[in-house]
C-alpha positions, 0 to 999 in steps of 0.5 A, a space after each residue: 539893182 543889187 540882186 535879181 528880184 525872184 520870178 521877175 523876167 529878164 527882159 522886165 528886170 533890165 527895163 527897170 534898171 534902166 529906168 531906174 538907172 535915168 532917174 537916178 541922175 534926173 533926181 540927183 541933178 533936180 532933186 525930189 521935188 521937182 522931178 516929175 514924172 514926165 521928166 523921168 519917164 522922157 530920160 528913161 525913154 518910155 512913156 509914163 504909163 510904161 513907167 507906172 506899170 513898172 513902177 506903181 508907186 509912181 515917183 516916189 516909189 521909183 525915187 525909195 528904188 534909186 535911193 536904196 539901190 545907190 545906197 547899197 553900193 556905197 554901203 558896201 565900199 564903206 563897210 570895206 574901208 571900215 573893215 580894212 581900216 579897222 578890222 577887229 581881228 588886226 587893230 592898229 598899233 597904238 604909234 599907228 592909229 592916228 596915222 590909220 584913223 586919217 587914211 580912213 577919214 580921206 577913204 571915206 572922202 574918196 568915195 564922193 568922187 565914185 560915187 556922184 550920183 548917189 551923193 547928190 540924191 543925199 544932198 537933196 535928200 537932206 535939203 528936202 526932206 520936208 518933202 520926201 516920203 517917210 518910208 524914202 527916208 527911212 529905206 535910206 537909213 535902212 539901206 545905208 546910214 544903219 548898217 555904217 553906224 552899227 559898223 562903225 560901233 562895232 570898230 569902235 568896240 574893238 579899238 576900244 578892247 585893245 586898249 587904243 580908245 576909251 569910248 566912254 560908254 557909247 561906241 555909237 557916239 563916237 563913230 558918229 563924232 569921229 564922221 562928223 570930224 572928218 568926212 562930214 567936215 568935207 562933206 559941208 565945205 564941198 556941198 557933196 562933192 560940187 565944189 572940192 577943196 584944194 587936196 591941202 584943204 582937205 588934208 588940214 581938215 581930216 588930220 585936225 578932225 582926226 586929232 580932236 578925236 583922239 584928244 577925245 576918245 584915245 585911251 589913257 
């Protein structure tokens, strides 16, 4: 996991990592509902009653410990893209922000096929979060959809101040609208990644969503 909890010995730590690391792919292939106990212990290779010392909570707080640990990692390769793409300090130029504004929508897009595991546990939280703990799903946000929102505000404000958007009062709603144009787009018609587009599906999808959001939210 991301970082070395203080005062838990190596030897424990690597245990629930591994743990955590066969839960991963039994959530992400069964989901949270159907996952039990015995099934995550069986892939881990330890008994439940190693799994409950480690993991007290049980399922699900093993499922909240995948889910924020997944989540930091694509957490951190978006705020990269982000920042890459649309760095306040290097806005694009005005002849470029279309162009910019589709290499990231298909950035973000790439990020399914690296990171499958973490995208299938979001597919199932989203199809069962009737069944998903309150504190999963808002560790979740925490971990991952809140600090992408906030950065992605944030690029918007500084495209914005460089006189490339007109955000219309709300940097927060368009960086949700220009997700929802682009990699959401993808997202819905691949289920998550299990069943990609043809490359020119994907690209027709991005460039459209892109333009609908310049026609939108492009300033003057």
């Amino acid at each position: 996991m991301e970082q070395e909890p203080q005062g838990v010995p190596a030897r424990k730590l690597a245990k629930q990592v591994a743990m955590a690391s066969a839960a991963c792919t039994v959530f992400g292939r069964e989901g949270y509902a159907r996952a039990s106990v015995d099934t995550l212990a069986e892939a881990a290779g330890v008994s439940t009653r190693t799994l409950y010392n480690h993991f007290p909570g049980g399922k699900a707080q093993l499922f909240q410990t995948v889910v924020s640990w997944t989540s930091g990692q694509v957490r951190d390769a978006q705020l990269a893209l982000i920042d890459a793409f649309l760095a306040p300090e290097r806005p694009p130029h005005a002849d470029d922000l279309e162009r910019d504004l589709v290499a990231l929508g298909h950035a973000f897009v790439g990020l399914m096929a690296q990171y499958p595991d973490h995208f299938a546990l979001v597919r199932h939280i989203h199809s069962e979060a009737d069944h998903v703990p309150p504190e999963v799903l808002e560790a979740w946000t925490n971990a991952g959809p809140g600090p992408v929102g906030r950065a992605f505000a944030d690029a918007m404000t500084a495209l914005a101040e460089a006189g490339l958007l007109d955000l219309h009062g709300d940097a927060g709603m368009a960086g949700s609208h220009f997700m929802a144009l682009t990699s959401h787009a993808i997202v819905q018609v691949t289920h998550y990644g299990v069943t990609p587009v043809p490359r020119q599906q994907s690209d027709r999808l991005i460039a459209s969503g892109v333009a609908a959001f310049l026609r939108a939210y492009r300033a003057g």
